[in-house]
C-alpha positions as CSV (number, residue, x, y, z in Angstrom):
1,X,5.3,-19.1,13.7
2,X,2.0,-18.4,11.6
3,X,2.5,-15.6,9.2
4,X,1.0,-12.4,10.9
5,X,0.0,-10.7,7.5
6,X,1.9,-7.3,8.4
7,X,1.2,-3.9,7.2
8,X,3.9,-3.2,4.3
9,X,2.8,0.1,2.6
10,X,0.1,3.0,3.6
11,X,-1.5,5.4,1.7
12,X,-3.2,8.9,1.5
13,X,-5.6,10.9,-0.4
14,X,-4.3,13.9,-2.1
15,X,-5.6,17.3,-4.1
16,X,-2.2,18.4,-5.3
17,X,0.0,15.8,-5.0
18,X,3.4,18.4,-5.1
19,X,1.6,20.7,-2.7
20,X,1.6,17.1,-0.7
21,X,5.0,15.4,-1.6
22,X,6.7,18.8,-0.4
23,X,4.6,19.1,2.5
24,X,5.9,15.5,3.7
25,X,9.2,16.1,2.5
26,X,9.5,19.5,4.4
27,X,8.0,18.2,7.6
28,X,9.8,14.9,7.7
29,X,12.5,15.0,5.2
30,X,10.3,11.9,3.4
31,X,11.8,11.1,-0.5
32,X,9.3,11.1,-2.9
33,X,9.2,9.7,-6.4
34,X,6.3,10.9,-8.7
35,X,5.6,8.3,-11.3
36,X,3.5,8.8,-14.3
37,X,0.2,8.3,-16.1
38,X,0.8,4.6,-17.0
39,X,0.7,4.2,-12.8
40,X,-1.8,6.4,-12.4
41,X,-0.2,9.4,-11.1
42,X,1.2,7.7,-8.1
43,X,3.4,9.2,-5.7
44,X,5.8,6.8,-3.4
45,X,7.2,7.8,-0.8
46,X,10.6,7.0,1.0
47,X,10.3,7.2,4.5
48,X,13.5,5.0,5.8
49,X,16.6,4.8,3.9
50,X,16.6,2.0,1.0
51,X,19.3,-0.2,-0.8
52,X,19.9,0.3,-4.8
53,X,16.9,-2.3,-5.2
54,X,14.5,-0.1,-3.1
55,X,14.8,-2.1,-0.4
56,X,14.1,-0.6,3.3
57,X,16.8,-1.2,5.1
58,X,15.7,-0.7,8.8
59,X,13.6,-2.9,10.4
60,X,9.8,-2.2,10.9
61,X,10.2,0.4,8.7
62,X,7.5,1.2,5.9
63,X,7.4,3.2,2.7
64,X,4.3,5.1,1.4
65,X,2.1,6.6,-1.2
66,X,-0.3,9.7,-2.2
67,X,-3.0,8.7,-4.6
68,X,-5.2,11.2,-6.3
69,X,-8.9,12.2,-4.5
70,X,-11.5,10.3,-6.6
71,X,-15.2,10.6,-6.1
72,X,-15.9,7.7,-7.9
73,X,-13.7,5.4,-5.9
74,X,-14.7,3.0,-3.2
75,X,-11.1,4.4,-0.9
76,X,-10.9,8.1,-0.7
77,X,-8.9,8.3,3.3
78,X,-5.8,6.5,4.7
79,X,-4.9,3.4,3.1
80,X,-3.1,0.6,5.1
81,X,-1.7,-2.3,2.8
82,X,-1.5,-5.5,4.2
83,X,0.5,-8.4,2.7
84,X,-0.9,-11.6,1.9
85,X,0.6,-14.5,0.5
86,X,-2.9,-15.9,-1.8
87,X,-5.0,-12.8,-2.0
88,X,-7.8,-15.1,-3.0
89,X,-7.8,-17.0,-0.2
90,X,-7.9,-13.8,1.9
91,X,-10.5,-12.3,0.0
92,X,-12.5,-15.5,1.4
93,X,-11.4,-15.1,4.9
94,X,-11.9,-11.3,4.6
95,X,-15.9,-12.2,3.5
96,X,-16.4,-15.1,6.2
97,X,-14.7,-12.7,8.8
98,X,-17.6,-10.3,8.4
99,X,-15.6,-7.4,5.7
100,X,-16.6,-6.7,2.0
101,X,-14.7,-7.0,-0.6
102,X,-14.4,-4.0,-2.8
103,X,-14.0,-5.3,-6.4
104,X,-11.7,-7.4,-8.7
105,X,-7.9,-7.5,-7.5
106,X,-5.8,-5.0,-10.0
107,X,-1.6,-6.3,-10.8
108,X,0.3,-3.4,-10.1
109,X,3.3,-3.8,-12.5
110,X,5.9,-5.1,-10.7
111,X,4.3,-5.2,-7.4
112,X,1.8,-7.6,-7.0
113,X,-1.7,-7.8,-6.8
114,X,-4.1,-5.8,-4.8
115,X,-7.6,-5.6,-3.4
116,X,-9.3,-3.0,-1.1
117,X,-11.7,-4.5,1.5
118,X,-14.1,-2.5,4.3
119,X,-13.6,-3.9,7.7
120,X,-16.9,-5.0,10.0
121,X,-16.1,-1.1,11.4
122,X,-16.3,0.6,7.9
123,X,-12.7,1.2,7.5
124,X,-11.3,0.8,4.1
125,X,-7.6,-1.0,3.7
126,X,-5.9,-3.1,1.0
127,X,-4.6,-6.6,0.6
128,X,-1.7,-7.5,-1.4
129,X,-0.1,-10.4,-2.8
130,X,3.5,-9.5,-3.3
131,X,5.6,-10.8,-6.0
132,X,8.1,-10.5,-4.3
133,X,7.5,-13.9,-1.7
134,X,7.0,-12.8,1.7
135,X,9.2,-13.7,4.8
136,X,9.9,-13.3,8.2
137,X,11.3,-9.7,6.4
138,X,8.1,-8.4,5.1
139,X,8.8,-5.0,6.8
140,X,12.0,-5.0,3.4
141,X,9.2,-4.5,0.6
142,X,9.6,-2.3,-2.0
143,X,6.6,-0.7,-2.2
């Protein structure tokens, strides 16, 4: 079966990231874990229980992030990540499909690599190119 690309991660836009992360946790008991500067103020998000490797555990599950409002960036709403297994080669198929490209793919230590692309409808949404390698699984990603 032809690798379906699934969505692995989402994202939203946040003021005050506590104000958010307790907001989430409140309303649906979601685990978050505020990293620092050197990942840019990131805040992930558990949303289904995980092994000691940060592994989701239940199937079709996903984790989660808040990222910081930015003026100056290209993505400023909800953010679905997509997996990919040669995010060059997507950002091709991306282009001949009719979407843009926003920019240079950024390595996100210990993640993978990731690009944010505007669909033919003006919706903005990632691509990544885990390090972990994907499989039939991708729904287990750590991110």
């Amino acid at each position: 079966m032809k690798n379906r690309n699934p969505v692995v991660h989402f994202e939203l836009p946040a003021e005050d990231k506590k104000r958010m992360a307790d907001f989430y946790s409140e309303a649906f008991s979601w685990e978050p874990h505020f990293l620092g500067e050197e990942m840019g103020n990131y805040v992930t998000v558990s949303t289904a229980e995980t092994d000691k490797d940060g592994m989701i555990q239940q199937k079709g599950a996903i984790n989660g992030g808040f990222y910081m409002k930015n003026p100056d960036s290209p993505v400023n709403g909800t953010n679905l990540v997509i997996a990919v297994e040669d995010i060059n080669e997507h950002m091709n198929i991306i282009r001949n499909a009719g979407g843009e490209v926003l920019g240079e793919p950024v390595n996100i230590p210990g993640v993978g690599a990731l690009v944010y692309f505007r669909d033919t409808e003006g919706n903005t949404c990632s691509i990544l190119q885990p390090i972990m390698p994907m499989n039939n699984n991708a729904g287990n990603n750590r991110i």
